[in-house]
C-alpha positions in Angstrom: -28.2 90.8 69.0 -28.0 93.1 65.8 -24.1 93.6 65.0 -24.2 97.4 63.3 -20.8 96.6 61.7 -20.5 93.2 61.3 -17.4 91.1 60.5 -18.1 88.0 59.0 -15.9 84.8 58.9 -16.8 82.2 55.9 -15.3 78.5 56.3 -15.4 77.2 53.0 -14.2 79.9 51.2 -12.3 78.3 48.4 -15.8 76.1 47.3 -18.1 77.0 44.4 -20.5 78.4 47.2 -17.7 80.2 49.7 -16.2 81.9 46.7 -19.7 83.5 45.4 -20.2 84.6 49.2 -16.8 86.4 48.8 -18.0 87.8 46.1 -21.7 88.7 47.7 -19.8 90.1 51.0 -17.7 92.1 49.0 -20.0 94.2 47.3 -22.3 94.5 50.4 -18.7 96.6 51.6 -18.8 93.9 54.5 -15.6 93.2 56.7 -15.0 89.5 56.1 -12.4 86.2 57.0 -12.1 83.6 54.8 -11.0 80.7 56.7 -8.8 78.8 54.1 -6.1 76.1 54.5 -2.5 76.5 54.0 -2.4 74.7 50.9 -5.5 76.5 49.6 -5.9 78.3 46.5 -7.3 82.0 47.1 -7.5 84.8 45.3 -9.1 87.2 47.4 -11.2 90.3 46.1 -10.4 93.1 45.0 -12.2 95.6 47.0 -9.7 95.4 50.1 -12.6 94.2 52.6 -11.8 90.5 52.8 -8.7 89.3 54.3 -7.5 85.6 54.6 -7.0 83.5 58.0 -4.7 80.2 57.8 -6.1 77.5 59.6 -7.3 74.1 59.1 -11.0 73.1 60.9 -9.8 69.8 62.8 -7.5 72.2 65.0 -9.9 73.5 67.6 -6.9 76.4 67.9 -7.3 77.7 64.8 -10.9 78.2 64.6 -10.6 79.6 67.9 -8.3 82.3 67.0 -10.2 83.1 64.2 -13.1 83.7 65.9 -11.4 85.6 68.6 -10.6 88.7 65.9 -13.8 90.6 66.4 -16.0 88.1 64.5 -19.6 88.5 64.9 -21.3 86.2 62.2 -20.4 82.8 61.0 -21.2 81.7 57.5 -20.4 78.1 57.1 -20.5 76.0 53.9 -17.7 73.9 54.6 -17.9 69.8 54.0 -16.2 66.6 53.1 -18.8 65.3 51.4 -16.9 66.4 48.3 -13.7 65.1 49.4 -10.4 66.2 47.7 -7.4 64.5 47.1 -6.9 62.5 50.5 -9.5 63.5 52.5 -12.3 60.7 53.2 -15.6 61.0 52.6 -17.5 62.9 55.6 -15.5 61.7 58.0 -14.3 65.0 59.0 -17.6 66.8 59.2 -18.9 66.3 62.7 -15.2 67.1 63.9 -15.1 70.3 61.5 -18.3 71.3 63.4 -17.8 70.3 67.2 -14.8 73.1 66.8 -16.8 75.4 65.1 -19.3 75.9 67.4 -17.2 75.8 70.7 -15.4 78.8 69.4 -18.6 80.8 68.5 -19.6 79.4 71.8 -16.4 80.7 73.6 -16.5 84.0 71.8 -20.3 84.9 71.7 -20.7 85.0 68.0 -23.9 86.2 67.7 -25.2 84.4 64.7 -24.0 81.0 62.7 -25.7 80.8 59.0 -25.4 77.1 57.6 -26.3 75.5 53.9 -27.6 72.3 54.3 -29.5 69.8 52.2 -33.6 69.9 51.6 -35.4 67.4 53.5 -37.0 64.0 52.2 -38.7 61.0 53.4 -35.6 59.4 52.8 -32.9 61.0 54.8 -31.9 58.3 56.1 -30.5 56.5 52.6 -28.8 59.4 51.5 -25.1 59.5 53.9 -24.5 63.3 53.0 -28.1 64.2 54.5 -27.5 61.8 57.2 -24.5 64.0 57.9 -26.0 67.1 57.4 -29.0 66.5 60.0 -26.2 65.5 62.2 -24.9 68.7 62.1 -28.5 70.6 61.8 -28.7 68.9 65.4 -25.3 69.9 67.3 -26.0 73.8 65.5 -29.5 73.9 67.0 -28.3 72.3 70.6 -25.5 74.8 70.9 -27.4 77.8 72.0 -25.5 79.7 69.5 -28.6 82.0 67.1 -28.5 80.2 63.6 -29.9 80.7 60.3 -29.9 76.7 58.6 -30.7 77.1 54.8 -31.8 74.0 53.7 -30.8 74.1 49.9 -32.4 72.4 46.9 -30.6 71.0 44.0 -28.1 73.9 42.8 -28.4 74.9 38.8 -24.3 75.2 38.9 -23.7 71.7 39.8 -26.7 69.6 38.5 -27.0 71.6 35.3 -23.2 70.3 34.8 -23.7 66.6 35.7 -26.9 66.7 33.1 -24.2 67.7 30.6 -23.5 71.3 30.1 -20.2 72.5 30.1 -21.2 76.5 30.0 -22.1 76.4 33.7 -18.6 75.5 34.9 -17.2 78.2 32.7 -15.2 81.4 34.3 -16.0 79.2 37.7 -12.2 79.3 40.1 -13.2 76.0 42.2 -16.1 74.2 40.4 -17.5 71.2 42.7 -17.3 68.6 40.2 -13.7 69.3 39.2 -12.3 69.7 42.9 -13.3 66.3 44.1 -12.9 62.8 44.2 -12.1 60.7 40.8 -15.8 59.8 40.6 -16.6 63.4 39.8 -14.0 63.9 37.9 -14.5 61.2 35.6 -18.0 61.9 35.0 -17.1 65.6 34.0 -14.1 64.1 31.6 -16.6 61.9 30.0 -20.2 64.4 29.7 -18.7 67.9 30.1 -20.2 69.4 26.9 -22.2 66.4 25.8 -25.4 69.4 25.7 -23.8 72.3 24.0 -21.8 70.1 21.9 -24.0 67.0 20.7 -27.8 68.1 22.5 -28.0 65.0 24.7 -29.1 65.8 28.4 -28.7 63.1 31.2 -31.9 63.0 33.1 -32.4 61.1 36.4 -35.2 58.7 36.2 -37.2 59.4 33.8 -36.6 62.9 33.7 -40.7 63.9 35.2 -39.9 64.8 38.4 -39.4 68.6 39.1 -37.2 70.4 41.4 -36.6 74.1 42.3 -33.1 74.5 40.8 -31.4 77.5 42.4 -28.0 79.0 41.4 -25.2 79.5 43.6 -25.2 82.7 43.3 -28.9 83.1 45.2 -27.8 81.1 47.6 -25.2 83.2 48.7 -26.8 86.0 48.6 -29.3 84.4 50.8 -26.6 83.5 53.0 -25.3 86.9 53.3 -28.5 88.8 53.3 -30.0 86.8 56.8 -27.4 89.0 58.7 -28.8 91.3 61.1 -32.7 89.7 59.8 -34.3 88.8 62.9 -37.1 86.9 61.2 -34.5 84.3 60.0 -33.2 83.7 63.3 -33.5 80.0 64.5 -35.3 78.8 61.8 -34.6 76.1 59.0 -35.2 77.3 55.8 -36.5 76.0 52.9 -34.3 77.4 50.1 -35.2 76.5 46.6 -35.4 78.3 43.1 -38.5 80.4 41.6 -39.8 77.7 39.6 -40.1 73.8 39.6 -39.4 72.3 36.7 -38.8 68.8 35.6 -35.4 67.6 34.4 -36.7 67.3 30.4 -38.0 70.8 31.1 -34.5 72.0 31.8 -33.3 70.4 28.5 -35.8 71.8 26.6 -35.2 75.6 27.3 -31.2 74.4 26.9 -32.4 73.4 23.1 -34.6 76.6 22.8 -31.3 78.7 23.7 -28.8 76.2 21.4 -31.5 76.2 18.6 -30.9 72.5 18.7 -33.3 69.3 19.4 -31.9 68.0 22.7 -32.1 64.1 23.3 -33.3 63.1 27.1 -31.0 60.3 27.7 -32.7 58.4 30.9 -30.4 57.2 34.0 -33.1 54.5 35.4 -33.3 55.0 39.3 -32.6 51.2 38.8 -29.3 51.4 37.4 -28.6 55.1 39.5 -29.1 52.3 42.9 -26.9 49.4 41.6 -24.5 51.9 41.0 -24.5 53.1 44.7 -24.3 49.2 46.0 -21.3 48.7 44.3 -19.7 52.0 45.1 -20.3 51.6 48.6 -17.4 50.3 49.9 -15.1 51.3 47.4 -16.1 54.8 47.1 -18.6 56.3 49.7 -18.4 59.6 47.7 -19.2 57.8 44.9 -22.0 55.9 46.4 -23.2 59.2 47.8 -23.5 61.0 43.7 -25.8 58.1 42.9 -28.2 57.7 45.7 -28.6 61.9 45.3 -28.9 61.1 41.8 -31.2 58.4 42.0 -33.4 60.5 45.2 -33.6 64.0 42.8 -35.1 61.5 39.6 -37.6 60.3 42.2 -38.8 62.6 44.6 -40.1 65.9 44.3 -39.2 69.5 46.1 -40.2 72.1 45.4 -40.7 75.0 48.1 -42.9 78.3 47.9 -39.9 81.0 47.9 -42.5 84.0 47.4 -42.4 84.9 51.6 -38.3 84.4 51.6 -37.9 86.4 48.3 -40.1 89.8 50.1 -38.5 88.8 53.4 -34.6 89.1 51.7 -35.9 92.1 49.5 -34.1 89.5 46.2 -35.6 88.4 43.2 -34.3 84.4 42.8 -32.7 83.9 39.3 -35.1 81.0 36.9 -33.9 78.6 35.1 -34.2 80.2 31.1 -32.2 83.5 32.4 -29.3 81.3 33.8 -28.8 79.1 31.1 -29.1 82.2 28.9 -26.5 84.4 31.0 -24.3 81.2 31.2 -24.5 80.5 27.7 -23.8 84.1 26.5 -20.1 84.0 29.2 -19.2 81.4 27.5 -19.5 82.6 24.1 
């Protein structure tokens, strides 16, 4: 199956996570497509290995095409779940992946890598991880080898809606300022609050610990399960190299801003009337909170030891992110 030159193609290319796989593929000196839209925003690397296709995913066409230049790997982070300007929440997902997999199907691509959300007993009230098993499902029905990366909450993001502007710093398509208005307006109205004032939102009561993990690991993740075997049709559990609880995250942000940070609860209570009312208004919306409300709640926290020897990668913890982040934005 092994590809000895492979030439990837990444749908999503213009997100926070495409663009650090741009990045990651560039300095492996990997051929690579980024599958963008017309009305995309791109600014390709420098390095000359990464060229741009045109296309948009609900036309079967041009996901065919582009899989019919010589592509051998698929690396797919694309969504709606963040919805831009126009676009509906999700509604496009199932659609965006139907065509993807008939053309890997039609042209025997021999390996389909996909970030998806880490699993809960509560799936099922979360629509963005309703989604993504959806899709899980149709990638593991297709016949088509697949790496599924089931991601846990990312530093870049999270780190952000807690309150820290350094994060979103030097960052070309930031998730929280790309979407909907919900996630706009909550960056208009926190971005900073932590550097600036040392108040950190904290879902729930801020006790329950996660295994943040940057972007940038999760692309190289990504990138790295080419041509590895031992990641071939399996789901992944893909999580940071430490769990730490939300008020542990504003502590080391006060140890590196010599400041006393304030925890400022958001009750799971409020985080669920929240999502009732949004529901129907704004099903992106809806979606923030019950995430929100399931990540102040519920804990996960994988054991990355066997991926981190298997990948030959270190994963970045928490206190050296917020330090590098801290010291870019300086």
């Amino acid at each position: 199956m092994e590809a000895n030159h492979p030439h990837l193609l990444v749908i999503g290319a213009t997100g926070q996570l495409g663009s650090a796989i741009l990045q990651r593929a560039t300095l492996e000196k990997l051929t690579t497509t980024a599958f963008v839209r017309s009305q995309s925003r791109l600014n390709l690397p420098e390095m000359g290995n990464v060229t741009a296709h045109i296309g948009d995913l609900s036309d079967f066409g041009s996901v065919d095409k582009a899989c019919s230049q010589g592509i051998t790997h698929v690396v797919a982070t694309a969504s709606s779940i963040v919805p831009r300007k126009g676009e509906a929440f999700g509604v496009d997902d199932l659609l965006y992946y139907r065509n993807i997999i008939r053309a890997c199907q039609t042209h025997g691509i021999q390996h389909l890598i996909y970030i998806s959300a880490f699993p809960s007993p509560f799936d099922e009230q979360i629509p963005e991880f309703v989604i993504k098993r959806q899709v899980e499902q149709m990638i593991i029905e297709s016949g088509i080898p697949y790496t599924i990366f089931r991601g846990a909450a990312f530093m870049d993001i999270y780190y952000a809606v807690m309150g820290s502007s350094a994060v979103m710093k030097g960052i070309p398509q930031p998730t929280l300022l790309r979407g909907y208005w919900l996630s706009r307006l909550w960056s208009s109205l926190t971005n900073g609050i932590l550097e600036k004032y040392g108040v950190a939102l904290v879902p729930g009561n801020g006790q329950t610990r996660q295994s943040f993990i940057c972007i940038e690991d999760v692309a190289n993740c990504m990138v790295r399960a080419i041509n590895q075997p031992a990641t071939i049709n399996k789901l992944i559990d893909l999580g940071g190299p430490q769990a730490l609880s939300w008020r542990e995250v504003a502590d080391i942000y006060g140890e590196k801003l010599d400041k006393k940070v304030t925890k400022l609860p958001l009750p799971i209570w409020l985080l669920k009337l929240l999502e009732f009312i949004m529901r129907k208004h704004s099903p992106a919306g809806a979606n923030m909170m019950s995430i929100l409300a399931l990540l102040g709640q519920y804990e996960f926290t994988p054991d990355m030891t066997e991926l981190s020897g298997l990948l030959d990668m270190e994963f970045t913890d928490t206190r050296s992110f917020i330090s590098r982040k801290l010291a870019e934005g300086e």
